[in-house]
C-alpha positions in Angstrom: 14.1 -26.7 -2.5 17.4 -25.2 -2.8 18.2 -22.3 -0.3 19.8 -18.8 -1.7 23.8 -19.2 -0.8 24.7 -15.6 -1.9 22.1 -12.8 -0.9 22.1 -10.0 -3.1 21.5 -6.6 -1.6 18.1 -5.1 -1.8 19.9 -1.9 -4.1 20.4 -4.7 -6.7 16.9 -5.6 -6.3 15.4 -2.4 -6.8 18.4 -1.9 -9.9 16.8 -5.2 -11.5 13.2 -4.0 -11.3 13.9 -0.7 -12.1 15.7 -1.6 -15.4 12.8 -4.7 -16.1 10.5 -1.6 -16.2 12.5 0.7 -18.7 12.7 -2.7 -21.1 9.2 -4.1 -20.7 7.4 -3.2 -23.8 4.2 -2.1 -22.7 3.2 -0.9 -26.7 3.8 2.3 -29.1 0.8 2.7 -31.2 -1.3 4.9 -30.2 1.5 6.6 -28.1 -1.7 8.3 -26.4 -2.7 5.2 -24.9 0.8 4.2 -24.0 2.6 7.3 -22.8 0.8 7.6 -20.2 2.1 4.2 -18.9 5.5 4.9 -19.5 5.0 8.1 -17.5 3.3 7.0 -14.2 5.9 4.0 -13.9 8.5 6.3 -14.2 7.4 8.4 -11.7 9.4 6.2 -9.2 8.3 5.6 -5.7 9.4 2.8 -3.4 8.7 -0.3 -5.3 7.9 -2.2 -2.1 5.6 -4.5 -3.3 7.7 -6.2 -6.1 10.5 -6.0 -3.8 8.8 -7.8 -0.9 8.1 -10.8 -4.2 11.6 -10.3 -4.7 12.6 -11.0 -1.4 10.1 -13.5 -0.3 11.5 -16.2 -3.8 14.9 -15.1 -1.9 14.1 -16.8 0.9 13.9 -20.0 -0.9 15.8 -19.8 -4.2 18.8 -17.9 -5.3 18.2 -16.6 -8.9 15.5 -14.0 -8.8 15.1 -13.6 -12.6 12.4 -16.2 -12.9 10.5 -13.6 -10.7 10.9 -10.2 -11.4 8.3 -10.1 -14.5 5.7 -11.4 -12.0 7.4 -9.2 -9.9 6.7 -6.3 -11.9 3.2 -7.4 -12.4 2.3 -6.5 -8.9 4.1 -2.9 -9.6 1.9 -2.8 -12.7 -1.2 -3.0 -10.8 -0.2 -0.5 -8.1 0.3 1.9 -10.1 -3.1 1.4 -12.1 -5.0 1.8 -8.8 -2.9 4.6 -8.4 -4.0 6.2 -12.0 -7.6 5.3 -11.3 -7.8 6.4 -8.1 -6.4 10.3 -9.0 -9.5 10.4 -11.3 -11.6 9.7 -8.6 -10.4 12.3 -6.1 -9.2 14.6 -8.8 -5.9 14.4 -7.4 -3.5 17.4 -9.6 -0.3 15.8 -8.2 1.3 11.8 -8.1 4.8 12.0 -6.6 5.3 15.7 -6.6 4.4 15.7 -10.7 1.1 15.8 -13.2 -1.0 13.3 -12.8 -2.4 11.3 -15.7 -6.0 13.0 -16.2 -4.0 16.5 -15.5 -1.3 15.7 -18.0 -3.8 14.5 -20.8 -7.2 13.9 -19.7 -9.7 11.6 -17.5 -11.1 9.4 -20.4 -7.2 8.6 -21.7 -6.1 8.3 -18.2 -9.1 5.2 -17.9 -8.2 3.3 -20.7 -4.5 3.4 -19.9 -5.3 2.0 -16.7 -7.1 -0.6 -18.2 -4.5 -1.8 -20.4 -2.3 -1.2 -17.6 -4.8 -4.2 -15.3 -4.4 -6.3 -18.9 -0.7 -6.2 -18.9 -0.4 -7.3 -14.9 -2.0 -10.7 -16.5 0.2 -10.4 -19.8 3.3 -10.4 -17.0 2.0 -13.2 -14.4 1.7 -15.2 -17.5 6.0 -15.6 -16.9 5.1 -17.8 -14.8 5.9 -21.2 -15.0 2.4 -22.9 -16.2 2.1 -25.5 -13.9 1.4 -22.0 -11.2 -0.6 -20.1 -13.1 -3.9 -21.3 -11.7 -2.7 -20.9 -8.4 -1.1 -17.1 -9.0 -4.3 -15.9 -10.8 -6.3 -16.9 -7.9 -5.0 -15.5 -5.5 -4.1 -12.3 -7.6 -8.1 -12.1 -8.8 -8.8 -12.5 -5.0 -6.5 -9.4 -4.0 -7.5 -7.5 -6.7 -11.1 -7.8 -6.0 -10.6 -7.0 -1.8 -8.5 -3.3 -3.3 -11.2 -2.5 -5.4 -13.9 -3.6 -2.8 -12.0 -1.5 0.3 -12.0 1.1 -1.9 -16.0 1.6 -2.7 -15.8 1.0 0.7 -14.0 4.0 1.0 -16.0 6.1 -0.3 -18.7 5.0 1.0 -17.7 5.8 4.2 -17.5 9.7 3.4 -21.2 9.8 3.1 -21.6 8.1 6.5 -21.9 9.8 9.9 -20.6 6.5 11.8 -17.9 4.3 10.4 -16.8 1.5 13.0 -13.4 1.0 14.2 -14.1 -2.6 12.5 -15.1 -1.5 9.8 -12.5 0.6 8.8 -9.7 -1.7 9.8 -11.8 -3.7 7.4 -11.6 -1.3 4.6 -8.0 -0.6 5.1 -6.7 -4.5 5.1 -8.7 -4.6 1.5 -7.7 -1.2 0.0 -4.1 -1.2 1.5 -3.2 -4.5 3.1 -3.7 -7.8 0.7 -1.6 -6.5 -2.2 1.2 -6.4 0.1 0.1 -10.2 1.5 -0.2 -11.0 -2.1 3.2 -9.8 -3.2 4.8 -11.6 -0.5 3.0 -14.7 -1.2 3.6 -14.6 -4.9 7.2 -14.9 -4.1 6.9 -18.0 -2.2 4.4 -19.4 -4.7 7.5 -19.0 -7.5 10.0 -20.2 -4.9 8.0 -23.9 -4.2 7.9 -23.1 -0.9 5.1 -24.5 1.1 1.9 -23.6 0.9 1.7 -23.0 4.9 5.2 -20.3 4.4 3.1 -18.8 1.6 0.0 -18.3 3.7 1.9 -17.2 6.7 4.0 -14.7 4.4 0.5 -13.5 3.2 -0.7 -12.9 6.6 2.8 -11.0 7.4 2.1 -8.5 4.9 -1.3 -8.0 5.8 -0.8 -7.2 9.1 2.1 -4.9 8.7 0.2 -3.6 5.7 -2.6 -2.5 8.2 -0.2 -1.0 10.4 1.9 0.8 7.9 -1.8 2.6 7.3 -2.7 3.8 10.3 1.2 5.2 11.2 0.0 7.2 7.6 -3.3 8.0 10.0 -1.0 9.1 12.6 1.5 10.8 10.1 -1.1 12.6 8.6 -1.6 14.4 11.9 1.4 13.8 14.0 4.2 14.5 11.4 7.3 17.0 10.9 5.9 18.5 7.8 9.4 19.3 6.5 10.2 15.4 6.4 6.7 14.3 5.4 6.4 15.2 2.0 2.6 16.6 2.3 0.5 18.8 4.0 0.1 17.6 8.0 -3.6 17.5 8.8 -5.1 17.3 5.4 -7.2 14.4 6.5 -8.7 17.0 9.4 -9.1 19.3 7.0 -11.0 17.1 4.5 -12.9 15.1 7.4 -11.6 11.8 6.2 -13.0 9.0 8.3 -9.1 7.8 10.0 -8.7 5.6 12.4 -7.8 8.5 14.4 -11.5 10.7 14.3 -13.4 7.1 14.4 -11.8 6.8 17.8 -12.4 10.9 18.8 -16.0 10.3 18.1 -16.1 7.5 19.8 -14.9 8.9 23.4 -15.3 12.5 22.4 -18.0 13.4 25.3 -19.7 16.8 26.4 -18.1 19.8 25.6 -15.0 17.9 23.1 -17.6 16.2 21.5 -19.5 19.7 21.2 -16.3 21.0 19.6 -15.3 18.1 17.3 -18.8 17.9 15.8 -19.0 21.5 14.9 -15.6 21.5 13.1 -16.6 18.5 11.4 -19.7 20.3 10.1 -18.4 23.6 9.0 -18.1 24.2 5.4 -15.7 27.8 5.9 -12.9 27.5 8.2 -9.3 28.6 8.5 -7.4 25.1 7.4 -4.4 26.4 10.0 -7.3 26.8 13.2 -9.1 23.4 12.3 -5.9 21.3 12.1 -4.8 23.1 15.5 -8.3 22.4 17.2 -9.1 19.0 16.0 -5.5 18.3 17.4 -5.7 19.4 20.5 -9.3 17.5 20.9 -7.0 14.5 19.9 -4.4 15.1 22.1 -6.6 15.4 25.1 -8.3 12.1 24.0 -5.1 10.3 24.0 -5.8 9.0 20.0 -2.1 9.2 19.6 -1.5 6.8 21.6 -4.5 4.8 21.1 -3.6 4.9 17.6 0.2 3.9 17.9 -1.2 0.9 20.3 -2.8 -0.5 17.6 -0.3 0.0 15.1 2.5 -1.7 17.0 -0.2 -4.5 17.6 -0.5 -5.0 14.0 2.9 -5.1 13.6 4.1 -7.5 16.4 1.3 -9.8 15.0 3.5 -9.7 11.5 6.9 -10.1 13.4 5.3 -13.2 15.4 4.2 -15.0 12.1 7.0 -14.0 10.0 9.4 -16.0 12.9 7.3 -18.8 12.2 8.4 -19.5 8.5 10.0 -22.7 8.2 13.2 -20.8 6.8 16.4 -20.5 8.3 17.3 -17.5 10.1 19.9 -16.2 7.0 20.6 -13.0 5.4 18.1 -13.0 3.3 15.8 -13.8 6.3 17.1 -10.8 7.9 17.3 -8.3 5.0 13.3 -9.1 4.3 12.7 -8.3 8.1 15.0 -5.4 8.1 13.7 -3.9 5.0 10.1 -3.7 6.9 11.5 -2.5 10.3 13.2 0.2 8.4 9.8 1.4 7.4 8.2 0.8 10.1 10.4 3.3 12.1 10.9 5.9 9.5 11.2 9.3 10.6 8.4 11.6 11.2 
C-alpha cells in the first residue's frame, strides 16, 4: 500500500466534505421531503465522524477523493439519528436553530429521515465493489448497536437502577461504534489490514465512550458561557449519567436521603436542584470518579492507536492531535 507523501491539513478536509455536501444531490421533488435534508446538513456541526474516515484512508493512501462520498455517508446517518431522535424527545432546537418536526412537522421529519438512512447506502455504494460486502457489514452492525443503545436509553428512564455496566454499555452502542465505524471505514478504503482496521475501530470506541462521559461531566461541571447549553440539565431532568449511577451507588444515610427526594420531586426550583444535587456530588467525589474513568477510556484509545502498523508521520499525528484537541477542550 502506498503511504500519503503530502498530508493535507484537516481545514482542507472539512473544505472537501463540506462542499461534497452542498453538491450531493440528495432529490428536488417533493421539496417537502427533501428540504428538510438540505436543512439539517446545513446546520453545520463538527463533522468528526467523516473526518476521522478522512483521516484514517490518510494514514494509508494519499488521495482522499475515493473516500469522501463514503465519507459523507457516515455524516448522512449522524444526522438522521439526529432528526429522529428530536422527535423523540421533542427537542425545539438542533444547533441553536428549528429542528425538523418544529420547522415542518413530526410525520415529514420521519420520512426525511428515512430517505436520509436510504441515501447513507446510495453513498457507500462509491465504494469500490470488491468492499462493499465488507463496508455494509460492518455499517449494518453499527447501525443496529446506535439504534439498540438508544431503546436502551430510554428504557433506562423508566428504571430506578441502571448499572454502571450497563450504561457504559448503552453509551458505547448509542455514542461510541459510529465513531469505531468511521475510523474503520477509512482503513477499509485504504487496504490497510484488517488487524489496523479493527484496532482503529476499537480507538474510536474507546475515546467515543470517553468523549460521553466528559459530556456527563460537562453537563454538570461546565462554564456555561463556553458550553453552549444549560449546565445541569441532566439533574434537572434526572437523566440516568454516569455521574447519578455512581451518587446512588455510594450516596448513604442522610446524602442518599437528600438525593432521592430531589430525584422524586415533580415542583422544584431548576437553580436549587442543580445547586443541591451538585454539592451531593461534590461530597461523593463523582467528579473525579467520573474523570478517572474517562481518562481510562481514553489512555486505552491512545495505547491501541500506537499500536497501528503505520509509521509515526503527519498524518499519524494530525489524526491523534485532532482527538487530543477534543479531548481537552475547554469547559
Amino acid at each position: 500500500m502506498s503511504q500519503t507523501t503530502s498530508p493535507v491539513s484537516t481545514d482542507k478536509l472539512l473544505q472537501y466534505l463540506e462542499n461534497q455536501i452542498r453538491e450531493y444531490p440528495f432529490g428536488e421533488n417533493p421539496s417537502a421531503l427533501y428540504e428538510p435534508i438540505s436543512y439539517i446538513m446545513s446546520l453545520g456541526g463538527k463533522r468528526i465522524r467523516p473526518l476521522l474516515t478522512l483521516m484514517a484512508y490518510s494514514l494509508y493512501k494519499s488521495d482522499v477523493s475515493a473516500a469522501l462520498t463514503p465519507a459523507l455517508a457516515v455524516e448522512v446517518f449522524h444526522n438522521f439519528t439526529l432528526m429522529h431522535d428530536d422527535i423523540m424527545d421533542d427537542a425545539p432546537l438542533r444547533r441553536g436553530q428549528a429542528t425538523v418536526h418544529e420547522k415542518w412537522n413530526a410525520n415529514t421529519a420521519i420520512l426525511s429521515g428515512d430517505v436520509m438512512l436510504v441515501k447513507a447506502y446510495e453513498m457507500l455504494l462509491a465504494a469500490p465493489s470488491e468492499k462493499l460486502p465488507t463496508i455494509f457489514r460492518l455499517f449494518n452492525q453499527a447501525a443496529t448497536e446506535v439504534c439498540e443503545g438508544q431503546q436502551h436509553d430510554m428504557d433506562f428512564e423508566k428504571m430506578d437502577h441502571v448499572s454502571e455496566d450497563a450504561y457504559i454499555d448503552m453509551i458505547r452502542q448509542k455514542t461510541a461504534v459510529l465513531l469505531g465505524f468511521a475510523l474503520q471505514l477509512g482503513a477499509v478504503l485504504a487496504d490497510a489490514s484488517e488487524e489496523d482496521g479493527q484496532k482503529l475501530y476499537e480507538f474510536g470506541v474507546n475515546v467515543g465512550i470517553g468523549f460521553q462521559l466528559m459530556d456527563d461531566l460537562l453537563d454538570v461541571y461546565a462554564d456555561q458561557a463556553k458550553f453552549g447549553k444549560q449546565v445541569g440539565g441532566d439533574i434537572i431532568s434526572n437523566k440516568k449519567t454516569f455521574l447519578l449511577i455512581k451518587a446512588k451507588e455510594l450516596a448513604t444515610g442522610e446524602q442518599k436521603q437528600n438525593l432521592n427526594n430531589w430525584i422524586a420531586k415533580e415542583t422544584f426550583d431548576k437553580t436549587e436542584k442543580v445547586n443541591a444535587v451538585t454539592a451531593i456530588y461534590n461530597e461523593l467525589g463523582i467528579d473525579k470518579l467520573t474523570a478517572a474513568q474517562m481518562h481510562e477510556y481514553f489512555e486505552q484509545g491512545f495505547a491501541i492507536y500506537d499500536s497501528l502498523s503505520v509509521p509515526n508521520n503527519e498524518n499519524y499525528i494530525q489524526l491523534l492531535e485532532l482527538v487530543k484537541n477534543l479531548v481537552h477542550r475547554e469547559k
